[in-house]
Biopython code that builds the backbone (N, CA, C, O; Angstrom):
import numpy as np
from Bio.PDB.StructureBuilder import StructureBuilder

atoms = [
    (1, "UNK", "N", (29.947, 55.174, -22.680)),
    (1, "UNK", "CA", (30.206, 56.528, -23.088)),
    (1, "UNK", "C", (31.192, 57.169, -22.123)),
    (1, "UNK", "O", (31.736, 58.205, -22.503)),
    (2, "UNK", "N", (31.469, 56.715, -21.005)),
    (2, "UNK", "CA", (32.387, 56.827, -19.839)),
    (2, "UNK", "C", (31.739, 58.247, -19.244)),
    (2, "UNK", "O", (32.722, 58.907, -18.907)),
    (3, "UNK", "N", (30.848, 58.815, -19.035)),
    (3, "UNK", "CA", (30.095, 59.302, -18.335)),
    (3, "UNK", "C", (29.658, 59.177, -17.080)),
    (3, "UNK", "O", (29.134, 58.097, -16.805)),
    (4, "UNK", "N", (29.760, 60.291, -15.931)),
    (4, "UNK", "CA", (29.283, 58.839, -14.769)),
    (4, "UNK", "C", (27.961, 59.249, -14.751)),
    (4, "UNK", "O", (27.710, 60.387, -15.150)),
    (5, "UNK", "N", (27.026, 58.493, -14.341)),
    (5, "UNK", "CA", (25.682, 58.636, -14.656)),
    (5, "UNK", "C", (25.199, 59.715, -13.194)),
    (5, "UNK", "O", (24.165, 60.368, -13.341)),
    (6, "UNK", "N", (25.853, 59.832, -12.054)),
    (6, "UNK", "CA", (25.070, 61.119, -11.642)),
    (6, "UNK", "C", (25.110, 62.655, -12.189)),
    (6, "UNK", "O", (24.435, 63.684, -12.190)),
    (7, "UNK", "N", (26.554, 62.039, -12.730)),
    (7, "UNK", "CA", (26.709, 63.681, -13.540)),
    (7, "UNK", "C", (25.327, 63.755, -14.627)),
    (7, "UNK", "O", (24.523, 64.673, -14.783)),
    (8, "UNK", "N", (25.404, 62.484, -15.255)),
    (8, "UNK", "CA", (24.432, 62.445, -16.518)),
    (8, "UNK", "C", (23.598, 62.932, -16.137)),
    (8, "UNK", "O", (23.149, 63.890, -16.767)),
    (9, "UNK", "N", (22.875, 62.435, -14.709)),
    (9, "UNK", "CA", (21.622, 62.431, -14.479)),
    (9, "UNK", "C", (21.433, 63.733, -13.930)),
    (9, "UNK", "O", (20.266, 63.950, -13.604)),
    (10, "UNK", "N", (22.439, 64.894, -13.683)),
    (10, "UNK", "CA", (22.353, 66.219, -12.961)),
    (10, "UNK", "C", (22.247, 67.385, -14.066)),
    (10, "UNK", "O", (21.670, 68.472, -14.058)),
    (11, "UNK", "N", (23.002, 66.749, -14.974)),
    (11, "UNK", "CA", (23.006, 67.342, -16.840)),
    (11, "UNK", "C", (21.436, 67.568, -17.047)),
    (11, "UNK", "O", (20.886, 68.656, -16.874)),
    (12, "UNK", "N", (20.796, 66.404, -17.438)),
    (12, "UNK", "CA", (19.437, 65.959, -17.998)),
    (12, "UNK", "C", (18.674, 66.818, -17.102)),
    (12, "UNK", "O", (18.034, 67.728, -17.629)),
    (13, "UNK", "N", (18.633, 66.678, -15.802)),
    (13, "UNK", "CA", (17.582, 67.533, -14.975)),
    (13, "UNK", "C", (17.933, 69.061, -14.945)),
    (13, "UNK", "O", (17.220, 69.904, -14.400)),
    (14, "UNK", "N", (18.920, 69.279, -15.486)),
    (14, "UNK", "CA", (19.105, 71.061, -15.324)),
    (14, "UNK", "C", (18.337, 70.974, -16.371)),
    (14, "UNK", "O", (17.156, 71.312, -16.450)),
    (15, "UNK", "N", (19.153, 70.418, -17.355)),
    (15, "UNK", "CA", (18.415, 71.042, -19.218)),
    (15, "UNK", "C", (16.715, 71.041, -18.798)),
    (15, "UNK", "O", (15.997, 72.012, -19.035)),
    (16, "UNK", "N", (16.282, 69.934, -18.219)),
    (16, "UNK", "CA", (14.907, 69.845, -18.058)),
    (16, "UNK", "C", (14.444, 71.281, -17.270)),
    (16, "UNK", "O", (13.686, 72.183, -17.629)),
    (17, "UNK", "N", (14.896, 71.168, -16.574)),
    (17, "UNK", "CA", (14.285, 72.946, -15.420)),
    (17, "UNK", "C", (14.716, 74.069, -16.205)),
    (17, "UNK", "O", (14.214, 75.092, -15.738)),
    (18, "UNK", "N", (15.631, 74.364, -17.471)),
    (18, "UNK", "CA", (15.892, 75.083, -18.306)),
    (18, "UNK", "C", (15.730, 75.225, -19.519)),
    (18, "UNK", "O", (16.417, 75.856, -20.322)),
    (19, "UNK", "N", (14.196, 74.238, -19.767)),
    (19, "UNK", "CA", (13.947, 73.834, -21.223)),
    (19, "UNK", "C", (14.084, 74.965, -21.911)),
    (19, "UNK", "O", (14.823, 75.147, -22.879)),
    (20, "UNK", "N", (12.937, 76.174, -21.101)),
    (20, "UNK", "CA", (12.511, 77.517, -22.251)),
    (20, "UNK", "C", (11.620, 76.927, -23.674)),
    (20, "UNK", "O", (11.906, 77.031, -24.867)),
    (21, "UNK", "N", (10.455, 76.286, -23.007)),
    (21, "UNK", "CA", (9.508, 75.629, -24.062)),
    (21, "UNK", "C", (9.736, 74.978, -25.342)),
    (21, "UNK", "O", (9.123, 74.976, -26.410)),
    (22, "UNK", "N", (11.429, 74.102, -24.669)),
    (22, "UNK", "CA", (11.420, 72.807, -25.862)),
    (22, "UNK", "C", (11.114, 71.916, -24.804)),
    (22, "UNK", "O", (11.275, 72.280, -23.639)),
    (23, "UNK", "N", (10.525, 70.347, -25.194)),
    (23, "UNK", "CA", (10.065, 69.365, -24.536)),
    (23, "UNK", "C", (10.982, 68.591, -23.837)),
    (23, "UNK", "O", (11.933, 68.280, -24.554)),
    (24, "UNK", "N", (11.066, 68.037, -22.356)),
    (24, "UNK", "CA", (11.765, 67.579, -21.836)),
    (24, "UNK", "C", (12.507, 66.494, -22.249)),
    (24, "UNK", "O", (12.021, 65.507, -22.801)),
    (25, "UNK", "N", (13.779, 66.669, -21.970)),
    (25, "UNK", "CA", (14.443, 65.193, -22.472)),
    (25, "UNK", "C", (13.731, 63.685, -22.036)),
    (25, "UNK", "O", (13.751, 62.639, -22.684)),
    (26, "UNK", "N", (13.052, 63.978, -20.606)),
    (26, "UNK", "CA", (12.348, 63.016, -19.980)),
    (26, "UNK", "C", (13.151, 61.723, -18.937)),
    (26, "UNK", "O", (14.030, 61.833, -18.083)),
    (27, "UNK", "N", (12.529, 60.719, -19.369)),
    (27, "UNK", "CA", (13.514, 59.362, -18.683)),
    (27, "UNK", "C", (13.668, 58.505, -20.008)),
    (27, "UNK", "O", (12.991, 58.463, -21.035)),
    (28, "UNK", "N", (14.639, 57.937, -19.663)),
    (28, "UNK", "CA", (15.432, 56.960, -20.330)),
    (28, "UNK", "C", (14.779, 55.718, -20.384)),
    (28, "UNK", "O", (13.887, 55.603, -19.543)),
    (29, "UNK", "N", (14.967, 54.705, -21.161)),
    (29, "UNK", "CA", (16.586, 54.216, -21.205)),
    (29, "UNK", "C", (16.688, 55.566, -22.539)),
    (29, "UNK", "O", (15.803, 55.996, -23.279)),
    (30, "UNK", "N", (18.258, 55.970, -22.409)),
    (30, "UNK", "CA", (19.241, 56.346, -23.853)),
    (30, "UNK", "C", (19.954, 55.532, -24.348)),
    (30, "UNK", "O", (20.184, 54.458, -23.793)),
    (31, "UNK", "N", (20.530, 55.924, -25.677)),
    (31, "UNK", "CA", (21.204, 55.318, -25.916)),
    (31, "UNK", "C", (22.104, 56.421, -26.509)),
    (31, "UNK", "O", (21.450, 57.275, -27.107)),
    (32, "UNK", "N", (23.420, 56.620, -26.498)),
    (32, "UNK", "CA", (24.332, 57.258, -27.258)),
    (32, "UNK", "C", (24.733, 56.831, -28.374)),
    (32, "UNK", "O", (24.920, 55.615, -28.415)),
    (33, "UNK", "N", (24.982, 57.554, -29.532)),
    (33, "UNK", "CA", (26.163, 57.780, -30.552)),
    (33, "UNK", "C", (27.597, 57.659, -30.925)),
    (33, "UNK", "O", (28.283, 58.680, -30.890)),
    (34, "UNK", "N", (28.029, 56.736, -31.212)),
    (34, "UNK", "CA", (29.468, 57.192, -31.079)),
    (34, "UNK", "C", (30.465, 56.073, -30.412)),
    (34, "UNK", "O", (30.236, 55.317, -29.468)),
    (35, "UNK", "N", (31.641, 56.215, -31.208)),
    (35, "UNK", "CA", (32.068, 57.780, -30.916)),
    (35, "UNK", "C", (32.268, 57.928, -32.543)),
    (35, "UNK", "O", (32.775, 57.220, -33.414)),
    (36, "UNK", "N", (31.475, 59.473, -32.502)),
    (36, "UNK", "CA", (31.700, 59.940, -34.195)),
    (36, "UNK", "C", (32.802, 60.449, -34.354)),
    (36, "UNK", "O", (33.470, 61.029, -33.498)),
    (37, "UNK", "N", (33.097, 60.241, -35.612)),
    (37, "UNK", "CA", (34.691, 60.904, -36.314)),
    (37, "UNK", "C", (33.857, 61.848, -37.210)),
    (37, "UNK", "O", (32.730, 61.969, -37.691)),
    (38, "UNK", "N", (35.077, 62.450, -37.153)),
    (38, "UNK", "CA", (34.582, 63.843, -38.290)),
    (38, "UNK", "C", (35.761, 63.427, -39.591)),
    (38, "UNK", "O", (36.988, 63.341, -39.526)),
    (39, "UNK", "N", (34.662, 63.187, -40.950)),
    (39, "UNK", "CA", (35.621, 62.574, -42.100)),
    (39, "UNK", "C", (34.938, 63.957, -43.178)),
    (39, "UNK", "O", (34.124, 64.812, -42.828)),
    (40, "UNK", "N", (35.495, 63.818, -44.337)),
    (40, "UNK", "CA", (34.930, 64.951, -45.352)),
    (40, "UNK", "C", (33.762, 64.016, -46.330)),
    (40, "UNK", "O", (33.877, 63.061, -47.099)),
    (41, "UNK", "N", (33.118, 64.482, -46.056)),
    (41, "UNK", "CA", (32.041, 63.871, -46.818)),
    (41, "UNK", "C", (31.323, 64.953, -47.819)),
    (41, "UNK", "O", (30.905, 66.110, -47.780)),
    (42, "UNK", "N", (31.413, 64.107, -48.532)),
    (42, "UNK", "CA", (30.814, 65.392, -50.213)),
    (42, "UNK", "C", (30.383, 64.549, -51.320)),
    (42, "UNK", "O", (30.814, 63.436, -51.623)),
    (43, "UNK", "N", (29.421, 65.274, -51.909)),
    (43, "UNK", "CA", (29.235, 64.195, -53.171)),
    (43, "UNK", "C", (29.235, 65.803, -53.942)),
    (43, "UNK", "O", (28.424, 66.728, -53.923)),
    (44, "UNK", "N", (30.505, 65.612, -54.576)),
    (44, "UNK", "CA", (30.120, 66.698, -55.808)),
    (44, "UNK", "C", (29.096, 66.687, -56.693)),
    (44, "UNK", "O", (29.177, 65.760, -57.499)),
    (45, "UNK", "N", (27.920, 67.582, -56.851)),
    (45, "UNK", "CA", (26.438, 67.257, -57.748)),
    (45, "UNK", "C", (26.260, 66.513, -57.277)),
    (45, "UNK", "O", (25.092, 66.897, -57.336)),
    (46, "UNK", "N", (26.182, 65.270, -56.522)),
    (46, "UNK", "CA", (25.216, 64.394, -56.121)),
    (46, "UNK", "C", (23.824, 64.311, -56.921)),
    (46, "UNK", "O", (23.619, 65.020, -57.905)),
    (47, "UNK", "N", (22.996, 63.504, -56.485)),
    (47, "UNK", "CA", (21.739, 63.290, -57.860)),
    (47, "UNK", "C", (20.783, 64.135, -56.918)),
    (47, "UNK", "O", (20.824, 64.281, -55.696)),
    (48, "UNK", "N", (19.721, 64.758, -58.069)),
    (48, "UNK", "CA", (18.809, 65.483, -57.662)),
    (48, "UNK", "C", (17.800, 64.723, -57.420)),
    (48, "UNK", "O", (17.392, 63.727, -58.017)),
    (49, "UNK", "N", (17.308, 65.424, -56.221)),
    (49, "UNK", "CA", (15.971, 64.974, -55.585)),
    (49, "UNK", "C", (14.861, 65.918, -55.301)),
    (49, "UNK", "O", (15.282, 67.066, -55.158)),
    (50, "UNK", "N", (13.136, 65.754, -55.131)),
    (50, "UNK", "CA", (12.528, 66.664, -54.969)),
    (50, "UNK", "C", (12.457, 66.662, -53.493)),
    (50, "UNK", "O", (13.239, 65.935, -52.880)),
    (51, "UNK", "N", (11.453, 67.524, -52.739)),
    (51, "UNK", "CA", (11.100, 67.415, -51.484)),
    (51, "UNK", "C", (10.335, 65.860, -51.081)),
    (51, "UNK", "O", (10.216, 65.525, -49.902)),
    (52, "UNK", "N", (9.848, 64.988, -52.220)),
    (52, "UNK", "CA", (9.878, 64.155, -51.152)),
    (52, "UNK", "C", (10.799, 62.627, -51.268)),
    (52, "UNK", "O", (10.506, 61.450, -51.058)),
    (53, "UNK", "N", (11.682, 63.134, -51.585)),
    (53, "UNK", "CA", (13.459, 62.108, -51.626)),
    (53, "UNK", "C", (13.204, 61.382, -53.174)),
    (53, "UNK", "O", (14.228, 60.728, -53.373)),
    (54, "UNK", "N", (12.301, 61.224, -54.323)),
    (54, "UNK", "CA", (12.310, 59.835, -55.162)),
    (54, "UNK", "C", (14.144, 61.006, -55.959)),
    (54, "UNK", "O", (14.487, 62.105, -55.522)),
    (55, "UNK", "N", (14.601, 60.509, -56.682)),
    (55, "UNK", "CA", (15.768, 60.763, -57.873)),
    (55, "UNK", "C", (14.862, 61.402, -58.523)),
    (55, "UNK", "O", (13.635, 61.311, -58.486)),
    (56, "UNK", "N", (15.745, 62.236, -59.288)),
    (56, "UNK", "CA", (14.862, 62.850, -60.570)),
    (56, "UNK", "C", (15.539, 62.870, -61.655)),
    (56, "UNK", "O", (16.745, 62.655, -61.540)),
    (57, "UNK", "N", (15.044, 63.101, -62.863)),
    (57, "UNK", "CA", (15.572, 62.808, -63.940)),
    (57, "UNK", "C", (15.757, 64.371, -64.109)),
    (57, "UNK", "O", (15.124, 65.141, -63.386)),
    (58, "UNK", "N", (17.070, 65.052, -65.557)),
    (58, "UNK", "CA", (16.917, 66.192, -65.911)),
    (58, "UNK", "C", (15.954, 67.300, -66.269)),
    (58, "UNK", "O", (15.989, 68.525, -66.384)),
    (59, "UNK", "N", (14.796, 66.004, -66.432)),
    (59, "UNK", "CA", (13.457, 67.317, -66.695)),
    (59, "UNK", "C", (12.892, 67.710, -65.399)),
    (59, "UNK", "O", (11.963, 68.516, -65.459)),
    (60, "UNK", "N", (13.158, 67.421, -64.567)),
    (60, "UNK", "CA", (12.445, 67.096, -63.144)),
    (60, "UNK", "C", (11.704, 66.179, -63.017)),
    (60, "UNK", "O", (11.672, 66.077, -61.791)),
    (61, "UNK", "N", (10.845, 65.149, -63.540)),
    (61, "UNK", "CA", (9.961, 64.542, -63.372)),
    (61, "UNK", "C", (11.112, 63.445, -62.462)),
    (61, "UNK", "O", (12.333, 63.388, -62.602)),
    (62, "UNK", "N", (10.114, 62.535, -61.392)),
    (62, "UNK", "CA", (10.366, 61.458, -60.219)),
    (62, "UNK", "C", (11.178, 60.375, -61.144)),
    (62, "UNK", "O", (10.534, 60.409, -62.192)),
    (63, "UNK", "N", (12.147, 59.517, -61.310)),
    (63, "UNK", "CA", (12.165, 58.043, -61.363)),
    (63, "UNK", "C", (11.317, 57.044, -60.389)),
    (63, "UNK", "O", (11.786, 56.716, -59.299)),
    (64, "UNK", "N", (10.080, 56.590, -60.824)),
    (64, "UNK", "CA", (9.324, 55.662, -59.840)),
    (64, "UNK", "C", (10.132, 54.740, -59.575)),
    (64, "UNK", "O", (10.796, 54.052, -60.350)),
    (65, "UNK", "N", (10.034, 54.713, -57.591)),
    (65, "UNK", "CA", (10.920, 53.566, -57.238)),
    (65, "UNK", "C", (11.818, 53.599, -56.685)),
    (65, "UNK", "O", (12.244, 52.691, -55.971)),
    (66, "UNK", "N", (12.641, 55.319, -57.003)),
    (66, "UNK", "CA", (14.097, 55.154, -57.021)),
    (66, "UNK", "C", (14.079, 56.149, -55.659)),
    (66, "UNK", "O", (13.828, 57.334, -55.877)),
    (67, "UNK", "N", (14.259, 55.854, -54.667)),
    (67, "UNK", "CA", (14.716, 57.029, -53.286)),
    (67, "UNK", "C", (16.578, 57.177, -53.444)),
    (67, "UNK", "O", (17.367, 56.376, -53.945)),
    (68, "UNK", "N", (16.755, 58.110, -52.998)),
    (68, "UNK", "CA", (18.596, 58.357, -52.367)),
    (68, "UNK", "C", (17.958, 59.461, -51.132)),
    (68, "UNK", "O", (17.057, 60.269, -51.357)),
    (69, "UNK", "N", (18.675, 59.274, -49.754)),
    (69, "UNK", "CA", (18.648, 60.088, -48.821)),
    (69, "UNK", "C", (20.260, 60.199, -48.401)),
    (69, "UNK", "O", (21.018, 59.816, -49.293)),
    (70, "UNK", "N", (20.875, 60.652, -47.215)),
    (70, "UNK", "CA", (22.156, 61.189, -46.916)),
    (70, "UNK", "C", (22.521, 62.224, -47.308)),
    (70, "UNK", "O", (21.886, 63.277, -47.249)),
    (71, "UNK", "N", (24.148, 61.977, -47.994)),
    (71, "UNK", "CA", (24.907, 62.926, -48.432)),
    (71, "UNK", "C", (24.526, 62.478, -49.936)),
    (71, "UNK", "O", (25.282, 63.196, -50.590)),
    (72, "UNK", "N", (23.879, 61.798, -50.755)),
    (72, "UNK", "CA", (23.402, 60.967, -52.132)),
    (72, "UNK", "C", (22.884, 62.127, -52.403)),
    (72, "UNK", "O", (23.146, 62.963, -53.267)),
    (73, "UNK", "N", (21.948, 62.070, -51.379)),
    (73, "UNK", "CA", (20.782, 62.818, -51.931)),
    (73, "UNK", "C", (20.167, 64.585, -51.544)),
    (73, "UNK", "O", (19.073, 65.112, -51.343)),
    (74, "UNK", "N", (21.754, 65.068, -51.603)),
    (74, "UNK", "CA", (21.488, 66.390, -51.334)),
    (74, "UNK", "C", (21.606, 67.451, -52.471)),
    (74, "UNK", "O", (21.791, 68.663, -52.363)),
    (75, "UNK", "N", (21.477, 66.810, -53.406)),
    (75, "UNK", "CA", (21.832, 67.758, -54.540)),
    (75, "UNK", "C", (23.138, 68.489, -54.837)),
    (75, "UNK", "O", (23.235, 69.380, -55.680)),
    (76, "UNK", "N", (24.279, 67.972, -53.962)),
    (76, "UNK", "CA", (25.110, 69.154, -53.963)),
    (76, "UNK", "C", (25.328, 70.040, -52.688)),
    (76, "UNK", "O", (26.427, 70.583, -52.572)),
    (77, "UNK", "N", (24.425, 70.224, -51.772)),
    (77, "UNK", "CA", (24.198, 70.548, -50.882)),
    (77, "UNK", "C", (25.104, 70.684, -49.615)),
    (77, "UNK", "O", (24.834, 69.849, -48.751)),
    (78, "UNK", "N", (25.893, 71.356, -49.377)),
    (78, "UNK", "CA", (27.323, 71.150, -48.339)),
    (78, "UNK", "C", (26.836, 71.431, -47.092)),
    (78, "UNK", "O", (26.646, 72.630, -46.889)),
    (79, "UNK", "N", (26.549, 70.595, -46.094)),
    (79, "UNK", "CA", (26.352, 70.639, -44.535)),
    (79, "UNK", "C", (27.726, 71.041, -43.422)),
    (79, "UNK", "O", (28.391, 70.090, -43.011)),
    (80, "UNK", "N", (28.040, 72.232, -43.047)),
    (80, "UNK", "CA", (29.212, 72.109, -42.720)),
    (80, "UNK", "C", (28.595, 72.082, -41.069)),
    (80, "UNK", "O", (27.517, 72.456, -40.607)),
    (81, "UNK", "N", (29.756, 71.486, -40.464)),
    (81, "UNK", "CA", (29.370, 71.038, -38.860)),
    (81, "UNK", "C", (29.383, 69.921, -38.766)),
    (81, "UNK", "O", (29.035, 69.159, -39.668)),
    (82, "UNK", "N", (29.870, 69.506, -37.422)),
    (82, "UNK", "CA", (29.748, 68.375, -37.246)),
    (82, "UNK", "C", (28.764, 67.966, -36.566)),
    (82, "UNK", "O", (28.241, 68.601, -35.649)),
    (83, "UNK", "N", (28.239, 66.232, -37.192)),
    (83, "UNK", "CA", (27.122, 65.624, -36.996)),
    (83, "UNK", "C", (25.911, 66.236, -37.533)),
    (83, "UNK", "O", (24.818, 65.765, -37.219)),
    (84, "UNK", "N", (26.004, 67.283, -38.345)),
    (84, "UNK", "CA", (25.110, 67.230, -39.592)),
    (84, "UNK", "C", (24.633, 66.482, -40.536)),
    (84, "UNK", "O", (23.446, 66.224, -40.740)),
    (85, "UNK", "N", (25.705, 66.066, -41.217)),
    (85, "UNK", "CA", (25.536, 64.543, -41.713)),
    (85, "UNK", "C", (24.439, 63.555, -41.301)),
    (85, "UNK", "O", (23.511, 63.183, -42.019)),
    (86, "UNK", "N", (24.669, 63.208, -40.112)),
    (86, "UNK", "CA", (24.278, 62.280, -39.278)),
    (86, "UNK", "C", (23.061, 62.282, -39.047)),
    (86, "UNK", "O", (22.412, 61.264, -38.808)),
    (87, "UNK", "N", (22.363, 64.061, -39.118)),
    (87, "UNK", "CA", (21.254, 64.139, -38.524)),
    (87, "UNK", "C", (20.379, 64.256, -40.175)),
    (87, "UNK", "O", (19.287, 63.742, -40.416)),
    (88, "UNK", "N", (21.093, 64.946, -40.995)),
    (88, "UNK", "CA", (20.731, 64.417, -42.421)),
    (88, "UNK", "C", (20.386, 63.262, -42.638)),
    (88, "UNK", "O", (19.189, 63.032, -42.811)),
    (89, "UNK", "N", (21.233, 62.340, -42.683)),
    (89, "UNK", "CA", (20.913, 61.364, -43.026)),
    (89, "UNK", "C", (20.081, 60.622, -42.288)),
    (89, "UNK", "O", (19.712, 59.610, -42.883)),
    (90, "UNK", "N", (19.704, 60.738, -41.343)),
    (90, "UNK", "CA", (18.508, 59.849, -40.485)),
    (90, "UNK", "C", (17.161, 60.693, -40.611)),
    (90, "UNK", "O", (16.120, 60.136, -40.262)),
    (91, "UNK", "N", (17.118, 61.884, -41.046)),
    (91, "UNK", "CA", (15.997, 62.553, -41.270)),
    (91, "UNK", "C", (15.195, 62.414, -42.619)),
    (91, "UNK", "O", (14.002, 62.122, -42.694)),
    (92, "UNK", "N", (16.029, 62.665, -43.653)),
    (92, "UNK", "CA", (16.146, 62.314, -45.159)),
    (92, "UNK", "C", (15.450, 60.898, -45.219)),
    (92, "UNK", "O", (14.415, 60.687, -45.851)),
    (93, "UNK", "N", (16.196, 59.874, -44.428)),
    (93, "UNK", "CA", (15.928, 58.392, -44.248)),
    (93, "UNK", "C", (14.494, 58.167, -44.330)),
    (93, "UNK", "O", (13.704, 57.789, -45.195)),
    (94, "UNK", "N", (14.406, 58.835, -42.138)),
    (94, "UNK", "CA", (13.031, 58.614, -42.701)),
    (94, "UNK", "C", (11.895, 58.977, -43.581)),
    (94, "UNK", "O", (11.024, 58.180, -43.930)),
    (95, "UNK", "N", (11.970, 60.628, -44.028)),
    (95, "UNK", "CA", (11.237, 61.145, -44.540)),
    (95, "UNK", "C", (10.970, 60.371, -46.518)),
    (95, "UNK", "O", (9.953, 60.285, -47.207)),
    (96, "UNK", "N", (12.606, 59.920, -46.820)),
    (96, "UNK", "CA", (12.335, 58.761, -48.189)),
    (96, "UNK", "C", (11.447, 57.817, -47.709)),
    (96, "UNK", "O", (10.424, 57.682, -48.380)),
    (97, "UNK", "N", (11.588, 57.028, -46.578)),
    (97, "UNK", "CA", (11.062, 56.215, -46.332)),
    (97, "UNK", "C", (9.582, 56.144, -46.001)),
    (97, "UNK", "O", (8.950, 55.103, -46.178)),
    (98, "UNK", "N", (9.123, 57.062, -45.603)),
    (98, "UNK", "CA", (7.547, 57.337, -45.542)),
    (98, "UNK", "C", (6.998, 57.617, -47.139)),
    (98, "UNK", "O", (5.894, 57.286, -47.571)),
    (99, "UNK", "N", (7.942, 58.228, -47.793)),
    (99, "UNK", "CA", (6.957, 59.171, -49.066)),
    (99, "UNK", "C", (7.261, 57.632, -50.167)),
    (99, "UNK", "O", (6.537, 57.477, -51.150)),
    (100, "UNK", "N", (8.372, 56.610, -49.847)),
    (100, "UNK", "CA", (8.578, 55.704, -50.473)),
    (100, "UNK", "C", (7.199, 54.295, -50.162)),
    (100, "UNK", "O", (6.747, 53.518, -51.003)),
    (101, "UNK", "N", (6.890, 54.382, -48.884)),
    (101, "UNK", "CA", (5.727, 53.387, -48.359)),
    (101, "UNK", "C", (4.101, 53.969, -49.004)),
    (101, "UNK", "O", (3.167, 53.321, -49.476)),
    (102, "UNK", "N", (4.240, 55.187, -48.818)),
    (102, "UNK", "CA", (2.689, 56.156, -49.495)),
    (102, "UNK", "C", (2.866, 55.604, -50.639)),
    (102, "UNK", "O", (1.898, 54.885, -50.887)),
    (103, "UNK", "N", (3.879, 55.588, -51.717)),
    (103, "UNK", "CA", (3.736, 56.019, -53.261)),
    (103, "UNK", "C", (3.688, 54.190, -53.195)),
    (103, "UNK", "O", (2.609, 53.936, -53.730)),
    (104, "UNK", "N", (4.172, 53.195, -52.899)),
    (104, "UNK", "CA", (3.807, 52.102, -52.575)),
    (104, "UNK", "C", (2.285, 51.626, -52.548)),
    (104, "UNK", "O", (1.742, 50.815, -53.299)),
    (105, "UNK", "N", (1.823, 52.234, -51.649)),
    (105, "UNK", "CA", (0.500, 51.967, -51.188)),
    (105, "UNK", "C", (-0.399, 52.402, -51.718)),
    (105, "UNK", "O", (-1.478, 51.825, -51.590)),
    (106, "UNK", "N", (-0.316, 53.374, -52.371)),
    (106, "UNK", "CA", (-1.306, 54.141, -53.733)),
    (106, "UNK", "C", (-0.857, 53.252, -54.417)),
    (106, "UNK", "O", (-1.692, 52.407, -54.093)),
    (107, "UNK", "N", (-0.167, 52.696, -55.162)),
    (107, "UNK", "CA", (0.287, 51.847, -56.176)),
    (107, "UNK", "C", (-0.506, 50.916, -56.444)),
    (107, "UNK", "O", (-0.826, 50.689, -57.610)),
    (108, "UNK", "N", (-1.007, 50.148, -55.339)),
    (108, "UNK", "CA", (-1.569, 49.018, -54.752)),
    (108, "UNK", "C", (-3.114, 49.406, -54.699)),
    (108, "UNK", "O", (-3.938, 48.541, -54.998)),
    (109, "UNK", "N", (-3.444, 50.419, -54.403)),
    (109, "UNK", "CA", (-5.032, 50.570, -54.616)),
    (109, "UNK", "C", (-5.682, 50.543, -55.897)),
    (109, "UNK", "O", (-5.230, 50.940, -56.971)),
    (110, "UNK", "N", (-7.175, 49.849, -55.566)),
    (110, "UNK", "CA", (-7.559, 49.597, -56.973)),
    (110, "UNK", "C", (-8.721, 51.089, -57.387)),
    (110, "UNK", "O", (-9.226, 51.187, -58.505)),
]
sb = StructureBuilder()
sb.init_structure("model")
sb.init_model(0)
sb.init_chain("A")
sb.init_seg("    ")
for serial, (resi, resn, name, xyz) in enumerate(atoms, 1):
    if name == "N":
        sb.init_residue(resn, " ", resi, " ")
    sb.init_atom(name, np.array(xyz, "f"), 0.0, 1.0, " ", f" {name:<3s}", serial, name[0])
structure = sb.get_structure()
């Protein structure tokens, strides 16, 4: 990341003595990001989804089966900023991915 790590490490310990009751960054290992580019990313209408990520069809009802998370699966939804995206899409991810393993696992019960 070309950082030198005492700076890193003088960064991390201020933020820490300056949380203001968010949770400490802590100790490492980290790992960084990057390096991100900033590109235009859009899905005009993109497909609709409910709160817990499956596709939906025009009536609203779920397609069983079917998840989209990212920029897929925002309805349309324009994130402006950078690394929004990014944090979309890994949040979305997991959150399809949990409500996709539940509806799985009910599936499976007798």
């Amino acid at each position: 990341m070309g950082v030198p790590a005492q700076a890193l490490a003088k960064a991390v310990t201020a933020r820490d003595a300056a949380a203001g009751g968010r949770p400490p960054v802590g100790k490492g290992p980290f790992h960084a990001l990057g390096p991100v580019k900033s590109w235009i990313i859009l899905t005009d209408g993109g497909l609709t989804v409910n709160r817990d990520h499956p596709v939906t069809r025009g009536d609203g009802q779920a397609i069983p089966g079917l998840y989209t998370v990212g920029s897929v699966g925002q309805g349309g939804l324009l994130l402006e900023g950078h690394g929004h995206h990014l944090a979309w899409a890994f949040t979305s991810g997991r959150l399809a991915g949990m409500h996709a393993a539940w509806a799985s696992q009910a599936s499976h019960q007798v």
